[in-house]
C-alpha positions as CSV (number, residue, x, y, z in Angstrom):
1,X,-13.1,67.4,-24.5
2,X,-9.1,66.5,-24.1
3,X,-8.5,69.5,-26.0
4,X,-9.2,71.3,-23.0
5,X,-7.3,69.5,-20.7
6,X,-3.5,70.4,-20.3
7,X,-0.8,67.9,-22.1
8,X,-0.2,66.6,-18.8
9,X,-3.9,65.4,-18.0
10,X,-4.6,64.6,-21.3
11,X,-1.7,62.0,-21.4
12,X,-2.6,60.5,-17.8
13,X,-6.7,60.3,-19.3
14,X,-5.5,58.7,-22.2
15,X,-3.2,56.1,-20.0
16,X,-6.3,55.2,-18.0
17,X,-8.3,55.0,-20.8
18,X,-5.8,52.9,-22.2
19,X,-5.4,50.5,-19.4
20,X,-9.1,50.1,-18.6
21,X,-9.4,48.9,-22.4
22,X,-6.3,46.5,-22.1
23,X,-8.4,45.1,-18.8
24,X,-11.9,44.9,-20.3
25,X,-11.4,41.4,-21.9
26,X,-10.6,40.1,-18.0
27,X,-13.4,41.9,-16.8
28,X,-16.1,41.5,-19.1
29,X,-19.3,39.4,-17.9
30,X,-19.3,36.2,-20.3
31,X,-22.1,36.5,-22.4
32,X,-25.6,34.8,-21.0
33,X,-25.7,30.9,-20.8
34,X,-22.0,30.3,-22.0
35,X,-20.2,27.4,-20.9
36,X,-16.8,27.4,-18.1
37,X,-13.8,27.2,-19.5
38,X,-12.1,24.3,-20.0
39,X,-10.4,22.3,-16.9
40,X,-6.7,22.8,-17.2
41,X,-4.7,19.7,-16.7
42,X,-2.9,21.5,-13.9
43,X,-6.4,21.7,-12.4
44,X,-6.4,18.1,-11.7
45,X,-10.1,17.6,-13.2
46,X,-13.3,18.0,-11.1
47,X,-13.9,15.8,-7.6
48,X,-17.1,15.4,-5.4
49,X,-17.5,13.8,-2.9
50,X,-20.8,13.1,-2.1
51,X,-22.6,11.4,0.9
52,X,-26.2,10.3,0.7
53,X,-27.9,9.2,4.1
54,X,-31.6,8.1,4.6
55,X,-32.2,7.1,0.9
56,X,-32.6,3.5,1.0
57,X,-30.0,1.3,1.8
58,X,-29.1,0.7,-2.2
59,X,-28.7,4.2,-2.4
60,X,-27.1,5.3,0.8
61,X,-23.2,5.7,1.0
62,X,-20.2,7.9,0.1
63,X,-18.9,8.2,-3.6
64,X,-16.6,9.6,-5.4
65,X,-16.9,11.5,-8.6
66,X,-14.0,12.9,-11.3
67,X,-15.1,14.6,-13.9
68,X,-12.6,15.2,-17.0
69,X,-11.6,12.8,-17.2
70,X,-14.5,10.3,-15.5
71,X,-13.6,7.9,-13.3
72,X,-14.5,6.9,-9.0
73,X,-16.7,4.8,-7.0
74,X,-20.3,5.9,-7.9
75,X,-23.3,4.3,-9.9
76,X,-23.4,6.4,-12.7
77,X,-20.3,8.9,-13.0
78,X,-20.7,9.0,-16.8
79,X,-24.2,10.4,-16.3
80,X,-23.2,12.9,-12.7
81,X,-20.3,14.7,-15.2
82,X,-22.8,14.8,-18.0
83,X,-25.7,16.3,-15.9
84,X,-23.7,18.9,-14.0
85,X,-22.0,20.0,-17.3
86,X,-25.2,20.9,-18.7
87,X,-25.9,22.9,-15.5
88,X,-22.5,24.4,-15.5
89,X,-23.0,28.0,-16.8
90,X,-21.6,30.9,-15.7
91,X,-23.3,33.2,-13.4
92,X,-25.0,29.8,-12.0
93,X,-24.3,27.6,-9.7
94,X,-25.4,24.1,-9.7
95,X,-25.3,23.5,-6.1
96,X,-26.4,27.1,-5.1
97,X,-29.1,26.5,-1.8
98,X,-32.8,27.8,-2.2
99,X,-32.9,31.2,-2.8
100,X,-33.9,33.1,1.1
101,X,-37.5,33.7,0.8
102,X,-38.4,31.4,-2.3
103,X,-41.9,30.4,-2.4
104,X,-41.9,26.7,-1.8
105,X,-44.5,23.9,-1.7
106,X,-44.8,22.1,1.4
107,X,-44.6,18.4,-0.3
108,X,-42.2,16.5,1.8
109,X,-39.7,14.2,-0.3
110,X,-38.7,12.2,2.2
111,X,-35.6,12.1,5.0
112,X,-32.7,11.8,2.2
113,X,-30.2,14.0,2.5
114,X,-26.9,14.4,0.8
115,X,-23.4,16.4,1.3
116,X,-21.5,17.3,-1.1
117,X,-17.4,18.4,-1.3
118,X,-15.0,18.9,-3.6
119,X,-14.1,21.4,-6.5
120,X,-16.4,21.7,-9.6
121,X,-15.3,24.2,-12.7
122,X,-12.4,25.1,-10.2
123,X,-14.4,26.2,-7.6
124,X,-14.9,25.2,-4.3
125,X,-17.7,22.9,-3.4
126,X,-19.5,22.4,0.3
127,X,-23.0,21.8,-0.4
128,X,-25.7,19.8,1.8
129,X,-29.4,19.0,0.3
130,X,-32.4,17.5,2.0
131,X,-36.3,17.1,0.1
132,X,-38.1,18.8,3.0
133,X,-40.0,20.7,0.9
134,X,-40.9,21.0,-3.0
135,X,-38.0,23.7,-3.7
136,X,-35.8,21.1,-1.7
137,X,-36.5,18.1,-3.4
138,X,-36.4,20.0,-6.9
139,X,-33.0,21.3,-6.2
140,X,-32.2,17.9,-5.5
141,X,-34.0,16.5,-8.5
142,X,-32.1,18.9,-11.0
143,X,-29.0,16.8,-10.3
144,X,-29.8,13.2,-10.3
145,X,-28.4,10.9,-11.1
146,X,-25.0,12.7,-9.1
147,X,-27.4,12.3,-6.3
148,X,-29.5,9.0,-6.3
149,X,-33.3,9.2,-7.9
150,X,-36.1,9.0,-4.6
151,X,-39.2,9.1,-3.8
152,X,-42.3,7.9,-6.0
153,X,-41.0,7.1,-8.8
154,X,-37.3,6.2,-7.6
């Protein structure tokens, strides 16, 4: 239809059209399940912090995990990076709380609970975890080792 519009409008649809193509590529949703980009060296790596109280006094204290490269204070940083890397994906967040209104079962884990700080995939990171309930304790379970492995079977 721009051979109806006058030069003028067709020129200024055509410039629109134009710039909303140059900024599709920094728009675009990532496709489904990809991985974050790469850290940037000016980035400084990923840092947590994380605090575990009430977990048994092996397991109870504050760490410190880098990611890219590994390195800090904390029994198995080799094994935190790996696990949240493989739950690193966009659109998801690995320390994202129990969805309002989730369906839960009412098996209590135990009076753990955990706070953790930092910057993962160069995002800001403030996120606390208990096992009060099954939703709870499986959130918490998802990224163990980073947090310490409890009840039964820990």
């Amino acid at each position: 239809m721009l051979s109806v519009l006058p030069a003028t409008g067709r020129r200024l649809l055509v410039a629109s059209l134009a710039a909303a193509a140059s900024l599709a590529p920094l728009t675009a949703a990532p496709a489904a399940g990809a991985v974050p980009p790469p850290v940037r060296p000016e980035d400084g790596g990923d840092h947590l912090t994380v605090v575990v109280r009430h977990a048994g006094a092996a397991r109870d204290g504050r760490f410190e995990v880098h990611c890219h490269p590994e390195a800090g204070h904390h029994p198995d940083v080799a094994g935190a990076c790996r696990t949240l890397d493989t739950r690193t994906r966009w659109g998801r967040d690995p320390f994202a709380p129990v969805p309002a209104g989730a369906t839960c079962t009412m098996l209590y884990g135990g009076p753990a609970t955990a706070h953790v700080t930092g910057t993962w995939a160069g995002r800001p990171v403030d996120a606390s975890f208990d096992r009060g309930d099954g939703c709870e304790a499986g959130r918490w379970d998802r990224i163990v080792p980073l947090l310490p492995k409890v009840g039964a079977a820990g």
